[in-house]
Each structure stands twice: as C-alpha cells, then as structure tokens.
C-alpha positions in Angstrom: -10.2 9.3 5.6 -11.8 6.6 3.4 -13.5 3.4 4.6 -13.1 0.3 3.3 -15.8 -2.2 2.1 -15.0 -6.2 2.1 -17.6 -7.4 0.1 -19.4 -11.2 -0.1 -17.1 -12.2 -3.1 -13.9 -10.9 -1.6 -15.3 -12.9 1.7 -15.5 -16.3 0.0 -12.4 -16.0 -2.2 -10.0 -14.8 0.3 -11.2 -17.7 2.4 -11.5 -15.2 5.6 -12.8 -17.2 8.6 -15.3 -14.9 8.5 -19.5 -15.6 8.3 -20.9 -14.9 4.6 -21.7 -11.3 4.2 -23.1 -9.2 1.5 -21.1 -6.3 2.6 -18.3 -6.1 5.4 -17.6 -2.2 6.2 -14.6 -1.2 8.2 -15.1 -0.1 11.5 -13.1 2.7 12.1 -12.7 6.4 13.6 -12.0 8.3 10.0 -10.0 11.1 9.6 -10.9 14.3 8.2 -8.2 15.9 6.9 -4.3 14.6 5.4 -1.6 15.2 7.5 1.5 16.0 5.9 4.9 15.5 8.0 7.9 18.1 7.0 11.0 15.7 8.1 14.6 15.8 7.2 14.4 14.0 3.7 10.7 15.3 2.2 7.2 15.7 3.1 6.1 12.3 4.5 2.2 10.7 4.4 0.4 7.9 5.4 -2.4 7.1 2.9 -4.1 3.8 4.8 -5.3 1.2 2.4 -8.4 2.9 0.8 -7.0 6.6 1.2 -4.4 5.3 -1.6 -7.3 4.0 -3.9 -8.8 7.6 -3.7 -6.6 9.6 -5.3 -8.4 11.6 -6.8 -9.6 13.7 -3.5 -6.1 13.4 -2.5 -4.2 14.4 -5.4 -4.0 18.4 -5.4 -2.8 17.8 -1.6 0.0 16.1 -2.3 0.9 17.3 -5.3 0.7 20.8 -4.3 2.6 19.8 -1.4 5.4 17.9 -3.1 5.2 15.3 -0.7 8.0 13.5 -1.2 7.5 9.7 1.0 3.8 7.3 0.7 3.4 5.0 3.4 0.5 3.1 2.6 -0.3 0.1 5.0 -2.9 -1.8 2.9 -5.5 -5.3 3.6 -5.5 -6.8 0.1 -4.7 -9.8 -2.0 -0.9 -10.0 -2.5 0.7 -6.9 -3.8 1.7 -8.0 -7.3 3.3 -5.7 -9.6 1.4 -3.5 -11.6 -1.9 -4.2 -9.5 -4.2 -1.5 -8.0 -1.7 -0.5 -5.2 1.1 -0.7 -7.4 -1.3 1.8 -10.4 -2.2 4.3 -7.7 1.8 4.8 -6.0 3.2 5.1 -10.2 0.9 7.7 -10.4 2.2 9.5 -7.4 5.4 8.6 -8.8 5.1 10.3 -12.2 2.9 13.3 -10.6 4.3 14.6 -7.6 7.6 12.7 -7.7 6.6 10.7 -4.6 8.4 7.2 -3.5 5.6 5.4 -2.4 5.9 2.4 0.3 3.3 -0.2 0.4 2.8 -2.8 3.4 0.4 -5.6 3.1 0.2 -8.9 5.5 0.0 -12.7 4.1 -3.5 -13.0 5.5 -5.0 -13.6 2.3 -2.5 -15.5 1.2 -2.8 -17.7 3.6 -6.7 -17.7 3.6 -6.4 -19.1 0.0 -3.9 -21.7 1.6 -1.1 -20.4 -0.7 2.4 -21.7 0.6 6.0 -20.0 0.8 6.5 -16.5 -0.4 3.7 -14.1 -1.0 4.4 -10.2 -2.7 3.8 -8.2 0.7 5.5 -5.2 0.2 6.1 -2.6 -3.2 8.2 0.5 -3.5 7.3 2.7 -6.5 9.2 6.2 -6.9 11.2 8.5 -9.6 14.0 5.8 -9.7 11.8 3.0 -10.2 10.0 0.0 -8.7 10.0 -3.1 -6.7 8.4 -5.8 -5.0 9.1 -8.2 -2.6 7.9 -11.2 -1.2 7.7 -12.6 2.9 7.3 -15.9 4.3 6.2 -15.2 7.7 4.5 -12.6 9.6 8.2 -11.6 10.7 9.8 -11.7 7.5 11.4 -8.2 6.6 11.7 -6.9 3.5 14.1 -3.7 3.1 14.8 -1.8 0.3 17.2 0.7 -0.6 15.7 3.9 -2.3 17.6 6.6 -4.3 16.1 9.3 -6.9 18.0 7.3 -9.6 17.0 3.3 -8.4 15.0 1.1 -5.9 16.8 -2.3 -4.9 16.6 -4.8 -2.2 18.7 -3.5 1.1 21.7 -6.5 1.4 23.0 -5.5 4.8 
C-alpha cells in the first residue's frame, strides 16, 4: 500500500552499489486495500516493509479485525531489537494482540562489509520477543510462538 523512499544518505551509508541519488523511490504496483486472511490459528496479514511503518492508516483495520499473525518482509538496516520494525510490531502487540513476524535480508549488512551474523529476523507478540541473527542468504531462523513465550525452534 505504501511506497518506500531510499534516500541519498541511506545510499552512501548502506554502501548499495547503487549510483548517488537524492531520492530512490520504489517501483512498485501498490495496493489499495489490506487483505486480511481468516486461517485455522487467527486472522493473518502481510504489512510489506513501509505498510508496517504506517500504522497509523492501518491500525483501526487490524485492530478492529483482531488480526492475530504480522508478516512483514522488510529492506532495512539489520533488525536490532527495539528499532523501528521492532516499535511498530510491540505496538501491534500491546494493541490488537498481534504476533508480528519480521524478515529482513543481510544486504545492508553486507553493503557496510559487516562479517558473520547479522539480526535478520524479529518476532514480537503477547508472549514476548525475539531476535535472531543469519549468516547467509540460506540461513533459517525458526521460532517457536505461544500466547505465553517466543523462543528459538531447536528441532
């Protein structure tokens, strides 16, 4: 629904291979409306990077709703606890009682040449939060979510 805008700073200190920009907007086909999912354990969303930072157009929805699952797939810095992605799915948390999910990639990480782990992915619901870290694009990180706790999945 919302696009998002890479600007000149973000450019240069993410060390993109990309050519020096005042502005960088996202070229994509935007949505019009949020689609909720009814499935088997909750309401389900997917808020994709920007749609989570505007909550406050999105708010009433899923409150109102009671939407229970986030999945927000986000282009960022790494997802550090208690960051912009990790403010936006605590509020969901403590307002709707949503578990939010948030994906990010090690592209900026590695822009900035940063070695070894990077945070790429947060959980933040009623039970609590986490964060973990990946090494490589096919790194997994799993988590195991209850109402009462969020820990990392030890198969």
């Amino acid at each position: 629904m919302y696009a998002f805008t890479l600007t000149g700073d973000q450019v240069e200190s993410w060390k993109l291979p990309l050519p020096h920009v005042e502005a960088l907007d996202e070229d994509i086909r935007r949505g019009e409306r949020l689609h909720l999912v009814e499935t088997g354990v909750g309401w389900l969303t997917v808020l994709i990077c920007q749609d989570l930072a505007e909550q406050a157009e999105i708010d009433d929805l899923v409150i109102e709703h009671g939407v229970r699952w986030i999945l927000a797939p986000v282009f960022s810095e790494p997802t550090e606890p208690h960051y912009w992605e990790h403010q936006m799915a605590k509020r969901y948390a403590v307002e709707a009682g949503s578990t939010t999910i948030v994906a990010n990639s090690l592209v900026v990480a590695r822009g900035r040449g940063e070695k070894g782990p990077a945070h790429t992915a947060l959980v933040h619901g009623p039970g609590g939060h986490l964060g973990a870290k990946t090494s490589a694009p096919t790194d997994v990180a799993a988590f195991a979510i209850t109402q009462a706790s969020v820990s990392l999945y030890a198969p």
